[in-house]
PDBQT receptor file of N, H, CA, C and O in Angstrom, charges set to zero:
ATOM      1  N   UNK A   1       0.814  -1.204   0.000  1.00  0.00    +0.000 N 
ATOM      2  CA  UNK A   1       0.000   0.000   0.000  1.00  0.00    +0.000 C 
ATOM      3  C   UNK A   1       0.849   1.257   0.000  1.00  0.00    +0.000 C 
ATOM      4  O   UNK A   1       0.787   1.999   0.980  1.00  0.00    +0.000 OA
ATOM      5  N   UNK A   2       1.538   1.515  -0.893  1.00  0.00    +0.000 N 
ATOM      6  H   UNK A   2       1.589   0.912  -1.689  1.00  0.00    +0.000 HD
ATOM      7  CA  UNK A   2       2.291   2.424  -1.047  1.00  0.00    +0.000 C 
ATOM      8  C   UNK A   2       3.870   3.153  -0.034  1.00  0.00    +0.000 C 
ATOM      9  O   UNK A   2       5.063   2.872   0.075  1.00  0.00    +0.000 OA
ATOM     10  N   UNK A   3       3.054   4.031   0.431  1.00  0.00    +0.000 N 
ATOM     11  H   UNK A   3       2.084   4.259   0.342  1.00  0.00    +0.000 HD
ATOM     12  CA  UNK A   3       4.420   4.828   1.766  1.00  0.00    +0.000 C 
ATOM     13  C   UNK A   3       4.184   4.163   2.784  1.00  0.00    +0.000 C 
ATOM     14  O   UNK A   3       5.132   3.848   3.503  1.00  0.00    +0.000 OA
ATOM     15  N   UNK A   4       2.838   3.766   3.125  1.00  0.00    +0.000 N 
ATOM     16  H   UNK A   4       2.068   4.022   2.541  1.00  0.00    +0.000 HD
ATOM     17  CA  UNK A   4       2.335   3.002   4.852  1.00  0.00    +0.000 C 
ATOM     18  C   UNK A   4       2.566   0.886   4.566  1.00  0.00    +0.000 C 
ATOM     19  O   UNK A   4       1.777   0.087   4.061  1.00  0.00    +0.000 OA
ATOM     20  N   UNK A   5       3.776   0.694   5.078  1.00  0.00    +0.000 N 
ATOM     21  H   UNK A   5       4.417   1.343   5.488  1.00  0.00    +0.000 HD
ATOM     22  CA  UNK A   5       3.880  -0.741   5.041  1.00  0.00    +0.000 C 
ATOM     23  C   UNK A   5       3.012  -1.186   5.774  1.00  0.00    +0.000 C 
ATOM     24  O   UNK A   5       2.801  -0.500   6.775  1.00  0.00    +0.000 OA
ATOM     25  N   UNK A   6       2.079  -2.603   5.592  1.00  0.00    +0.000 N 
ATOM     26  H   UNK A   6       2.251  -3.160   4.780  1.00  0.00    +0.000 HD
ATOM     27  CA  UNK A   6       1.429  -3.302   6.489  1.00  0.00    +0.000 C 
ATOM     28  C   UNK A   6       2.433  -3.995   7.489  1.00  0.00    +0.000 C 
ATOM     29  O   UNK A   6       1.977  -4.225   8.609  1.00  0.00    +0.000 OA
ATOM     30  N   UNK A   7       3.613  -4.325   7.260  1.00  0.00    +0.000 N 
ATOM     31  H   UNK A   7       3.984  -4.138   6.350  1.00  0.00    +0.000 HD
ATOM     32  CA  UNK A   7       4.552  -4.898   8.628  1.00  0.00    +0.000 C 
ATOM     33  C   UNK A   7       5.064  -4.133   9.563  1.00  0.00    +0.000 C 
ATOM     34  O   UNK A   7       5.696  -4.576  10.521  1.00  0.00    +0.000 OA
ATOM     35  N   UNK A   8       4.815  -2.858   9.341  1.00  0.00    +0.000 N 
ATOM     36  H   UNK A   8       4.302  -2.498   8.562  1.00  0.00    +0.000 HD
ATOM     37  CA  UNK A   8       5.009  -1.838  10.167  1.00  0.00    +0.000 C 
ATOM     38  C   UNK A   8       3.446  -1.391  10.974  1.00  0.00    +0.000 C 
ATOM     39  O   UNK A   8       3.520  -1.015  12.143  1.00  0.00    +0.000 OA
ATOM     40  N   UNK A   9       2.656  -1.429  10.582  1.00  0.00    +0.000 N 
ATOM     41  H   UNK A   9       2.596  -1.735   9.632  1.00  0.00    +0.000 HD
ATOM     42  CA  UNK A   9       1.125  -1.205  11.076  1.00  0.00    +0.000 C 
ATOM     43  C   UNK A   9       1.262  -2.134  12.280  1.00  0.00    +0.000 C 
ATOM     44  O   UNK A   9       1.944  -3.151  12.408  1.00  0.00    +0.000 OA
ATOM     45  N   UNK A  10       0.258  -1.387  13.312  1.00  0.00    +0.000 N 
ATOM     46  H   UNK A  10      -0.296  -0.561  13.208  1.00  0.00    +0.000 HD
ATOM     47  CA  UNK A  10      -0.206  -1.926  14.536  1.00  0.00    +0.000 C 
ATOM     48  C   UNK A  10      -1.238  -3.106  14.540  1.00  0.00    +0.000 C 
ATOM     49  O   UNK A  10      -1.558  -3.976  15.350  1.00  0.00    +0.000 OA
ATOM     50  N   UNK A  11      -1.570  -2.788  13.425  1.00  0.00    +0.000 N 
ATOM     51  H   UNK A  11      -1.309  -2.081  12.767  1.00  0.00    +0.000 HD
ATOM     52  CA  UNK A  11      -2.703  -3.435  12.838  1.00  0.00    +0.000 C 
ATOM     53  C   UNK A  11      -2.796  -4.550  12.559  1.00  0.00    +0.000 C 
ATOM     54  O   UNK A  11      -3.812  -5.216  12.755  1.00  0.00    +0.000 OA
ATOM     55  N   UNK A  12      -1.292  -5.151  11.821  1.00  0.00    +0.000 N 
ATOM     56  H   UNK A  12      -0.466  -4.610  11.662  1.00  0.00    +0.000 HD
ATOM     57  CA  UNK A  12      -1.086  -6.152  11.201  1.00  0.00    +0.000 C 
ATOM     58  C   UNK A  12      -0.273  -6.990  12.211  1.00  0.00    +0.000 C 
ATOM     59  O   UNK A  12       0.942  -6.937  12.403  1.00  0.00    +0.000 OA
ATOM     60  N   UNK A  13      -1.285  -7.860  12.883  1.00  0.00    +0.000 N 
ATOM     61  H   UNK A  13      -2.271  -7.904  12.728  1.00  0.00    +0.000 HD
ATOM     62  CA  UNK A  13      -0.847  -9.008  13.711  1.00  0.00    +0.000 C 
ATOM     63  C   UNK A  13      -0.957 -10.469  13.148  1.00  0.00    +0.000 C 
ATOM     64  O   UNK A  13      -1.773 -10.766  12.276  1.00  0.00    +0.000 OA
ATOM     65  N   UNK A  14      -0.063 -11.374  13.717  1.00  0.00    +0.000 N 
ATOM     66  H   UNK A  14       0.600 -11.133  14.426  1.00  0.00    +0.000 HD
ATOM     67  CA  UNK A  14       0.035 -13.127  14.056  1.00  0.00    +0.000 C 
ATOM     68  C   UNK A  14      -0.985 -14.041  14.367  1.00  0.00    +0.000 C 
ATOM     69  O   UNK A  14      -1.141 -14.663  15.418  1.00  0.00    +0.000 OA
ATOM     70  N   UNK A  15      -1.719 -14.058  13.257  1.00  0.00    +0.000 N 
ATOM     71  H   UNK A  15      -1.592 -13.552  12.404  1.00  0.00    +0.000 HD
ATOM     72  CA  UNK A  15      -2.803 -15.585  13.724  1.00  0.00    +0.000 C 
ATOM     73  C   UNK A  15      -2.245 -16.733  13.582  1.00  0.00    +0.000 C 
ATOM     74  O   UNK A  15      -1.800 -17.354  12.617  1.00  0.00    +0.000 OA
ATOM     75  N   UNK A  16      -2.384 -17.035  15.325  1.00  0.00    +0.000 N 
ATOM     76  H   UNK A  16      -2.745 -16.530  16.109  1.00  0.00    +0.000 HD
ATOM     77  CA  UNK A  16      -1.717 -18.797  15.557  1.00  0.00    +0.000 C 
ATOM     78  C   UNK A  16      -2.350 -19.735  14.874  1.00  0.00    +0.000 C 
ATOM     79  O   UNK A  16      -1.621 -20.432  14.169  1.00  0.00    +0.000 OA
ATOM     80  N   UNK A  17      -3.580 -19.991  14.864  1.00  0.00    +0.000 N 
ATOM     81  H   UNK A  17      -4.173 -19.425  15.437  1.00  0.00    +0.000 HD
ATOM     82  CA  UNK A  17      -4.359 -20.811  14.345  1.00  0.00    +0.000 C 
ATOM     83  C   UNK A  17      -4.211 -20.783  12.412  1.00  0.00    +0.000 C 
ATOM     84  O   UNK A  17      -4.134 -21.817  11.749  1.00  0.00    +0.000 OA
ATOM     85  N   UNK A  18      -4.204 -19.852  12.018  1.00  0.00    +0.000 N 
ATOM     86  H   UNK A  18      -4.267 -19.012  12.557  1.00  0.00    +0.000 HD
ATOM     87  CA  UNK A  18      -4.101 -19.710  10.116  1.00  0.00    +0.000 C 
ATOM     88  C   UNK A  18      -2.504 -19.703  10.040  1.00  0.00    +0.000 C 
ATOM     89  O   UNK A  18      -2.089 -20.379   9.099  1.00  0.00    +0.000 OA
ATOM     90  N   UNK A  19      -1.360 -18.999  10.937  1.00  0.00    +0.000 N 
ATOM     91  H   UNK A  19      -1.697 -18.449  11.701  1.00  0.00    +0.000 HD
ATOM     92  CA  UNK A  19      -0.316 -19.300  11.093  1.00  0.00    +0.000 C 
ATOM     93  C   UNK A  19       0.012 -18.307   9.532  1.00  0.00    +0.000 C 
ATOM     94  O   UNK A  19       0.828 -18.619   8.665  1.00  0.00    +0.000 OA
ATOM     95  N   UNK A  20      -0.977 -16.956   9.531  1.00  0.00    +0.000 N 
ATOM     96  H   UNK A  20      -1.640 -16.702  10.235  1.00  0.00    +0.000 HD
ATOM     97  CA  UNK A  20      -0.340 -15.859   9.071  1.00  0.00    +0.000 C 
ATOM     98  C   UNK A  20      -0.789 -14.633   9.551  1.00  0.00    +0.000 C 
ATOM     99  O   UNK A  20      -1.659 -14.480  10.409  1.00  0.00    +0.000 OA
ATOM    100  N   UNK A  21      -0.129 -13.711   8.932  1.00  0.00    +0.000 N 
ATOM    101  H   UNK A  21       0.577 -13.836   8.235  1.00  0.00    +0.000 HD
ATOM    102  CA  UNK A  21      -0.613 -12.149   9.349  1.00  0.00    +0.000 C 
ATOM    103  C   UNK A  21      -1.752 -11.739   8.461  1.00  0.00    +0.000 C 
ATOM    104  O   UNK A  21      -2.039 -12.150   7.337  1.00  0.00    +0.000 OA
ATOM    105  N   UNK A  22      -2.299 -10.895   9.166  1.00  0.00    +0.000 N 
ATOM    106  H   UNK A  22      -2.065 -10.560  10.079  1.00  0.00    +0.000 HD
ATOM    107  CA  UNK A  22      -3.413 -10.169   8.902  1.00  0.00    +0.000 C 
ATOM    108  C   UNK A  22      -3.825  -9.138   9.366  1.00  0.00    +0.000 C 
ATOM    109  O   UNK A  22      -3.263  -8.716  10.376  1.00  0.00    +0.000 OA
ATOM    110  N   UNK A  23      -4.940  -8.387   8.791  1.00  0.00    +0.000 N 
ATOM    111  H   UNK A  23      -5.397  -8.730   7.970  1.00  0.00    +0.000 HD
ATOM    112  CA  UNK A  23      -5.026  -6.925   8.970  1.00  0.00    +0.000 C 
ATOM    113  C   UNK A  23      -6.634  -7.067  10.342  1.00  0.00    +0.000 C 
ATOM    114  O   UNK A  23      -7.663  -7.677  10.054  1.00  0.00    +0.000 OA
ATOM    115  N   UNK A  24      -6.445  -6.460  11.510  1.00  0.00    +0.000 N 
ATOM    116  H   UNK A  24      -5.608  -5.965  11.744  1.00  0.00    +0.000 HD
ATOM    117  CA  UNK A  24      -7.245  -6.868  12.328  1.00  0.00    +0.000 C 
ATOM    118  C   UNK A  24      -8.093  -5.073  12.461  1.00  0.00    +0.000 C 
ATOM    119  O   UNK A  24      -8.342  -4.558  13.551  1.00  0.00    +0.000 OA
ATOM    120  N   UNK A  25      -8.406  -4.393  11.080  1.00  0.00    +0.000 N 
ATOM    121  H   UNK A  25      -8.204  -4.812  10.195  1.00  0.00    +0.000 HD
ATOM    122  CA  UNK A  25      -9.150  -3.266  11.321  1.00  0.00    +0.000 C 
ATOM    123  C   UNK A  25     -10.392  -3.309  10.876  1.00  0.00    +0.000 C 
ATOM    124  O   UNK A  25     -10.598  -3.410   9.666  1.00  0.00    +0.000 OA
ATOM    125  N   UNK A  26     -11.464  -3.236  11.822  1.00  0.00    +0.000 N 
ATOM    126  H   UNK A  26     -11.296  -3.155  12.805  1.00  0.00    +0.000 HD
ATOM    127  CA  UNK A  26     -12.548  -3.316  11.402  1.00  0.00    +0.000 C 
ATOM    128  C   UNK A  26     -13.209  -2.862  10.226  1.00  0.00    +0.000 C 
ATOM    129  O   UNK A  26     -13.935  -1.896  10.461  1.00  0.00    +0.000 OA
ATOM    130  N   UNK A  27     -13.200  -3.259   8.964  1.00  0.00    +0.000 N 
ATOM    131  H   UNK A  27     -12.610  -4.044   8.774  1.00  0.00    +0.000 HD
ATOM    132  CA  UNK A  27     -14.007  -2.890   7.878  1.00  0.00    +0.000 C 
ATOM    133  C   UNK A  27     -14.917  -3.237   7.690  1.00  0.00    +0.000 C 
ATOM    134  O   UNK A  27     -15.175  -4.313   8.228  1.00  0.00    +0.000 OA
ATOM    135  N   UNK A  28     -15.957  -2.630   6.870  1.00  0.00    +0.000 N 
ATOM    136  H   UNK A  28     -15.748  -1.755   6.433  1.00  0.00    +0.000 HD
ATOM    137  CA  UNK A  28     -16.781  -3.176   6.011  1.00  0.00    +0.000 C 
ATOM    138  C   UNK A  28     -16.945  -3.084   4.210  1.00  0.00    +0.000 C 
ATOM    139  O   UNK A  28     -16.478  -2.216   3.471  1.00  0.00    +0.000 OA
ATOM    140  N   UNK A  29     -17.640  -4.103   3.896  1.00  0.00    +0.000 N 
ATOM    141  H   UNK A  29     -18.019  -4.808   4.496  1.00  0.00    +0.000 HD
ATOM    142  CA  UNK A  29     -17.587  -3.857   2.700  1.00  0.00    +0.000 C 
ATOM    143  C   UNK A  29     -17.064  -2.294   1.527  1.00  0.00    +0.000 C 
ATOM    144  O   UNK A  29     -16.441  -2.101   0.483  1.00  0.00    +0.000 OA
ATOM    145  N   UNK A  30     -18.127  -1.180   3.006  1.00  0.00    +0.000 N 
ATOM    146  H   UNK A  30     -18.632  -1.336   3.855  1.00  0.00    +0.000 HD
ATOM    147  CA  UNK A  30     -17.790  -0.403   1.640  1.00  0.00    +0.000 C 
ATOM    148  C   UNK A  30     -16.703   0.387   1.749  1.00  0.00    +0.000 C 
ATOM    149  O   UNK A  30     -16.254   1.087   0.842  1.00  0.00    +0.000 OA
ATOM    150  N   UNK A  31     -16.083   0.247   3.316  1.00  0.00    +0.000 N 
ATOM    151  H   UNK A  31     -16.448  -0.322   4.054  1.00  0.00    +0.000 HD
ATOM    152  CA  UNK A  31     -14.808   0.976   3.328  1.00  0.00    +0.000 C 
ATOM    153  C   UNK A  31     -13.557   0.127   2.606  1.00  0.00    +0.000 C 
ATOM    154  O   UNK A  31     -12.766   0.806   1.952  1.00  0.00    +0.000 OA
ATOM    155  N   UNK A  32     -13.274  -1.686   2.704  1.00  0.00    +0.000 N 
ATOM    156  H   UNK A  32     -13.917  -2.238   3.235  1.00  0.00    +0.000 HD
ATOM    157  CA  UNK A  32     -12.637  -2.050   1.369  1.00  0.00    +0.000 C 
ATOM    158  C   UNK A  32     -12.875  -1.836  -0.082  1.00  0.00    +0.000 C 
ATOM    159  O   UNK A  32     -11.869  -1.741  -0.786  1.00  0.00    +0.000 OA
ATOM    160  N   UNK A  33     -14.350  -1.721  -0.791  1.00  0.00    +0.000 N 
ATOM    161  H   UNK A  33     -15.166  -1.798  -0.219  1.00  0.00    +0.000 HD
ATOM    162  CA  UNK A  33     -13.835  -0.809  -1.874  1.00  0.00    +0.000 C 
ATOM    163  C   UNK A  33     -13.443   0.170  -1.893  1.00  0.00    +0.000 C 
ATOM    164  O   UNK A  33     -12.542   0.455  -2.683  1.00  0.00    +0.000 OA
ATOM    165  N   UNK A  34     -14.095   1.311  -0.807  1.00  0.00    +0.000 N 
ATOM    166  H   UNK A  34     -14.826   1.079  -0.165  1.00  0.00    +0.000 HD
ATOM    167  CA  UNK A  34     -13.116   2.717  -1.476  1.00  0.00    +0.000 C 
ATOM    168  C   UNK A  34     -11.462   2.939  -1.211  1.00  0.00    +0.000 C 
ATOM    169  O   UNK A  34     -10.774   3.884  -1.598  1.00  0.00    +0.000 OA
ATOM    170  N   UNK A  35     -11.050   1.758  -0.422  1.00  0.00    +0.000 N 
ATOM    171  H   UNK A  35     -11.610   0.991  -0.107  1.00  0.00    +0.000 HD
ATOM    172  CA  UNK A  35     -10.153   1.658   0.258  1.00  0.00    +0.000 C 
ATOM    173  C   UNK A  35      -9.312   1.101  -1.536  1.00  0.00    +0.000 C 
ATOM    174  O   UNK A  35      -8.232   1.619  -1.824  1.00  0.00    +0.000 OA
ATOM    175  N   UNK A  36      -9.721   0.456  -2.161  1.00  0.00    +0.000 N 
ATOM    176  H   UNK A  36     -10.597   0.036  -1.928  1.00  0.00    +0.000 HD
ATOM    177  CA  UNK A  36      -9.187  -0.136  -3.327  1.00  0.00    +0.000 C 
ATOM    178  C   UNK A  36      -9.473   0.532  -4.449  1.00  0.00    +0.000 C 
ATOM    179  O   UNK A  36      -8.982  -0.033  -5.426  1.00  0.00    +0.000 OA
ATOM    180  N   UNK A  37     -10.210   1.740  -4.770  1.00  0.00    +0.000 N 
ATOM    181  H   UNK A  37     -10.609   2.199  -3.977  1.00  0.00    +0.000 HD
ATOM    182  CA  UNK A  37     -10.493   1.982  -5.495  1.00  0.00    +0.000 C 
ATOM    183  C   UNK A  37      -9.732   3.869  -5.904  1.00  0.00    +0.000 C 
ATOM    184  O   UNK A  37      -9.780   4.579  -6.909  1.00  0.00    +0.000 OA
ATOM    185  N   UNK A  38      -9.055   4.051  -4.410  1.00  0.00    +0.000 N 
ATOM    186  H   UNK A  38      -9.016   3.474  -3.594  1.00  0.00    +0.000 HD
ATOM    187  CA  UNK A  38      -8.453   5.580  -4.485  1.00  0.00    +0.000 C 
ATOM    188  C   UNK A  38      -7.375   5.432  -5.409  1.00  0.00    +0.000 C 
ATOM    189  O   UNK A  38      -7.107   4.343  -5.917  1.00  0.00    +0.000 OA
ATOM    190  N   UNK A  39      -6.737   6.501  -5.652  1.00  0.00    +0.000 N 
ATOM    191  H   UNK A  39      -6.955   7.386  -5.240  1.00  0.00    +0.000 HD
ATOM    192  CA  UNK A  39      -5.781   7.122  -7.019  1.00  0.00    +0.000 C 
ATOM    193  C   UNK A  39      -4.572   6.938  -5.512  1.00  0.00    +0.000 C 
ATOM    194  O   UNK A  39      -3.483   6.595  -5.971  1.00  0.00    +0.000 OA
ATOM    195  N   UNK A  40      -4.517   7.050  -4.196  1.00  0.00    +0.000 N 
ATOM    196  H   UNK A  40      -5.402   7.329  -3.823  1.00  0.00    +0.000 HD
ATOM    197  CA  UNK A  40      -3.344   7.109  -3.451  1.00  0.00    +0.000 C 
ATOM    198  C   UNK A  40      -3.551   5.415  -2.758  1.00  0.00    +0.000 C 
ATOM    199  O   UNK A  40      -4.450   4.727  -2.275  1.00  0.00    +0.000 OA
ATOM    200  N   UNK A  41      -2.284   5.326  -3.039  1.00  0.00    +0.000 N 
ATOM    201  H   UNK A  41      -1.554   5.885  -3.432  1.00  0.00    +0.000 HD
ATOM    202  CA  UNK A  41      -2.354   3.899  -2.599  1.00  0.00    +0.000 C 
ATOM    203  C   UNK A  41      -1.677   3.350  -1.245  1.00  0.00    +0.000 C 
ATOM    204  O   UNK A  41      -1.064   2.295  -1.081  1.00  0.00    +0.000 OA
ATOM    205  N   UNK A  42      -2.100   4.838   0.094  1.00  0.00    +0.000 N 
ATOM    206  H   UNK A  42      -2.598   5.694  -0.039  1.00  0.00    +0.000 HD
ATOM    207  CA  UNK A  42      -1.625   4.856   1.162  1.00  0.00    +0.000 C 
ATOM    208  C   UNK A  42      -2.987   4.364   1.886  1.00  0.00    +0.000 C 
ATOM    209  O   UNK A  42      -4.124   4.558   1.454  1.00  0.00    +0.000 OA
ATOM    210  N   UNK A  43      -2.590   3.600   3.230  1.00  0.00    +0.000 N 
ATOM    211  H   UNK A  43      -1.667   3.443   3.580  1.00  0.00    +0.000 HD
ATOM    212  CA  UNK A  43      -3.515   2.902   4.118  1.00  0.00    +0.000 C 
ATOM    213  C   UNK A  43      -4.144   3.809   5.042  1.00  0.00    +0.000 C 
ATOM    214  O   UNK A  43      -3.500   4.113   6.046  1.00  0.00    +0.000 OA
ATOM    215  N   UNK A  44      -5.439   4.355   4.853  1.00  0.00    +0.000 N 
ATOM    216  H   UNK A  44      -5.962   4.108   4.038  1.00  0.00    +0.000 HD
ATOM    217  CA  UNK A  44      -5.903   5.566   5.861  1.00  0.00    +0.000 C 
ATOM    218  C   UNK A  44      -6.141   5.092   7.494  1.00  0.00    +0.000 C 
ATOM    219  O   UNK A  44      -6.406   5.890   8.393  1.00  0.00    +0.000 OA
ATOM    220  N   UNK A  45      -5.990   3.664   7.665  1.00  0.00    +0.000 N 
ATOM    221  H   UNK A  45      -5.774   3.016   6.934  1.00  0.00    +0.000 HD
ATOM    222  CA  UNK A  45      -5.694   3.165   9.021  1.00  0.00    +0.000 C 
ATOM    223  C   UNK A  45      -4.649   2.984   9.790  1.00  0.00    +0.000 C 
ATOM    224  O   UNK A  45      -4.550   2.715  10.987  1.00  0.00    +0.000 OA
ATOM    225  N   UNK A  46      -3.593   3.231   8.648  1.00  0.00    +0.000 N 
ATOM    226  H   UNK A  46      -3.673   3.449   7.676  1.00  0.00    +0.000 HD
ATOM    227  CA  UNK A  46      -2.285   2.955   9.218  1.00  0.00    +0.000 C 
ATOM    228  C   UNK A  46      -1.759   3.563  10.574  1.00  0.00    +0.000 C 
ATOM    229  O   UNK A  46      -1.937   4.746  10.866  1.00  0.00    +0.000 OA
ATOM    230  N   UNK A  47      -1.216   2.822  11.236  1.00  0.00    +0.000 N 
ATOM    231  H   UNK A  47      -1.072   1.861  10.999  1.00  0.00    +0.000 HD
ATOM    232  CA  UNK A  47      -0.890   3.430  12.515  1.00  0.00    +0.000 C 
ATOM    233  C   UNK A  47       0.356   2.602  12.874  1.00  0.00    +0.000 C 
ATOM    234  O   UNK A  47       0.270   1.374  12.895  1.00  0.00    +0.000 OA
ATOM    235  N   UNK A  48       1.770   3.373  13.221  1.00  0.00    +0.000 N 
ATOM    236  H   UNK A  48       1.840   4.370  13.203  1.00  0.00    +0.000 HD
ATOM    237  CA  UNK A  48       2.977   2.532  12.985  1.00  0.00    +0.000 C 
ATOM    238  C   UNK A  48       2.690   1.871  14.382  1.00  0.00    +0.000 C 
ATOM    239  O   UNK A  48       2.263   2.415  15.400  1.00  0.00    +0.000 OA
ATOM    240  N   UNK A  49       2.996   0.705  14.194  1.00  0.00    +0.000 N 
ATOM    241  H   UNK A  49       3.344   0.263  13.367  1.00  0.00    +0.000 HD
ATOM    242  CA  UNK A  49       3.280  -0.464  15.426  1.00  0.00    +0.000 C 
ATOM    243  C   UNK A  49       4.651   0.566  16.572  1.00  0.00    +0.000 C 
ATOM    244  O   UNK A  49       5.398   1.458  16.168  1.00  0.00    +0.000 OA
ATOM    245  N   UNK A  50       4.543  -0.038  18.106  1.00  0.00    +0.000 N 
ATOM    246  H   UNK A  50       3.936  -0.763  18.435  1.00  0.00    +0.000 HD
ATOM    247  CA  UNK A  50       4.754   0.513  19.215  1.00  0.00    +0.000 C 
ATOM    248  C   UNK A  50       5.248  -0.954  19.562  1.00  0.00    +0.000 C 
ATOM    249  O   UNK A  50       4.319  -1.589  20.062  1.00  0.00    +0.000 OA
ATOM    250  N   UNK A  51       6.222  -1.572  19.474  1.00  0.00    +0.000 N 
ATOM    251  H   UNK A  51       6.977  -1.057  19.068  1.00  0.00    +0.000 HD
ATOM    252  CA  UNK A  51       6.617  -2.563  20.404  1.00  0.00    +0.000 C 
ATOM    253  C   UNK A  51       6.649  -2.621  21.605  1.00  0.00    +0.000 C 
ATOM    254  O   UNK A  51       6.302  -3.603  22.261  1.00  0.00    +0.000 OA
ATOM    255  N   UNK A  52       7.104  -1.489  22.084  1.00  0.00    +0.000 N 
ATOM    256  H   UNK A  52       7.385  -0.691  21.551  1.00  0.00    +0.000 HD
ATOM    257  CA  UNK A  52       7.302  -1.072  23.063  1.00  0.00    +0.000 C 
ATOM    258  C   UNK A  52       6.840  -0.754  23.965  1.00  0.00    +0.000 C 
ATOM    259  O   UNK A  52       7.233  -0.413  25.081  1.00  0.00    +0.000 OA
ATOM    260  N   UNK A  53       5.368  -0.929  23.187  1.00  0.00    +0.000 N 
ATOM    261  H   UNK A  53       5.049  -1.206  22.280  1.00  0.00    +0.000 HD
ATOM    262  CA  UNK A  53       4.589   0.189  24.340  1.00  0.00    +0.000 C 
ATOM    263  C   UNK A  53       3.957  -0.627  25.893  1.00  0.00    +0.000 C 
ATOM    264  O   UNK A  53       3.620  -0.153  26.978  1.00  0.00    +0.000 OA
ATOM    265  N   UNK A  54       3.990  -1.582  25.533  1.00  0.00    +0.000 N 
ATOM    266  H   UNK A  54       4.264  -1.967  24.652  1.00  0.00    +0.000 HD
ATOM    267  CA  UNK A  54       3.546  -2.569  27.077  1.00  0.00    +0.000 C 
ATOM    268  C   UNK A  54       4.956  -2.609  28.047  1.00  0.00    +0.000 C 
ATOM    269  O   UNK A  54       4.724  -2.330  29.224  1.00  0.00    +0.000 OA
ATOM    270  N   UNK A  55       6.039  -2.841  27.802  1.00  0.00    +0.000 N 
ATOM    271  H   UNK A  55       6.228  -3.067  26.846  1.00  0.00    +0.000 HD
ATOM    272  CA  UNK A  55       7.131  -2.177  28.254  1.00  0.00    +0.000 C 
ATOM    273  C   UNK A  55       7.162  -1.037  28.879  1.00  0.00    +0.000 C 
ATOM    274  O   UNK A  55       7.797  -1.006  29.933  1.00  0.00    +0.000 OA
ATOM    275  N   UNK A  56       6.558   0.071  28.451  1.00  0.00    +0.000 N 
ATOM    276  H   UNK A  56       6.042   0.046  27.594  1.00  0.00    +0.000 HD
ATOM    277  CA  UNK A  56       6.836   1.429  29.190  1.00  0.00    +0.000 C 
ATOM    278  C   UNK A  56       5.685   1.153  29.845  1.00  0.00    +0.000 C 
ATOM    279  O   UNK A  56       6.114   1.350  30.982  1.00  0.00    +0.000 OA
ATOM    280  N   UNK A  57       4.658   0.877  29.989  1.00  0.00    +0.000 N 
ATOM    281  H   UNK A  57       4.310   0.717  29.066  1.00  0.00    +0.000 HD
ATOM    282  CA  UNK A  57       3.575   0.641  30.856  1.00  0.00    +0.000 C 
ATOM    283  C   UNK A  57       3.953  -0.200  32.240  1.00  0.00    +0.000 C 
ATOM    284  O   UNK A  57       3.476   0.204  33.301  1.00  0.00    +0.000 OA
ATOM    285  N   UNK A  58       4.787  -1.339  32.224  1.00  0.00    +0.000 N 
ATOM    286  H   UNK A  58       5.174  -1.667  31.363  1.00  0.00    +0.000 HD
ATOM    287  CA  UNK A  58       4.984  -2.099  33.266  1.00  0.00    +0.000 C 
ATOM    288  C   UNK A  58       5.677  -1.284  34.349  1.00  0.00    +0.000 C 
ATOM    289  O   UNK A  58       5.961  -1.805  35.427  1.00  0.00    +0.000 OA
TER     290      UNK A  58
C-alpha cells in the first residue's frame, strides 16, 4: 500500500491458528472498496506499530 507498510502497522498481527498475518481493522464492505479503489495507494488506518509500548507501561 504504497508509503504506509502493512509490517510496520499496529494493525497487522500473528494468527496462531491460520499461522499468518493479517489486517485486524474493522471494515466493512464499503470501506474495502473505497479503500481499493483511491488514485493514493496509502492505508488511511495505518498506525505505525509501538513494540514497546507494554514495556513502558509495566
Amino acid at each position: 500500500m504504497g508509503g504506509n507498510s502493512c509490517e510496520y502497522c499496529a494493525y497487522f498481527v500473528y494468527d496462531e491458528e491460520y499461522e499468518e498475518y493479517e489486517c485486524q481493522v474493522a471494515m466493512d464492505e464499503d470501506d474495502l472498496y473505497r479503500l481499493e479503489m483511491t488514485k493514493h495507494k496509502e492505508c488511511p488506518y495505518f498506525r505505525a506499530g509501538d513494540e514497546y509500548l507494554i514495556a513502558r507501561k509495566q
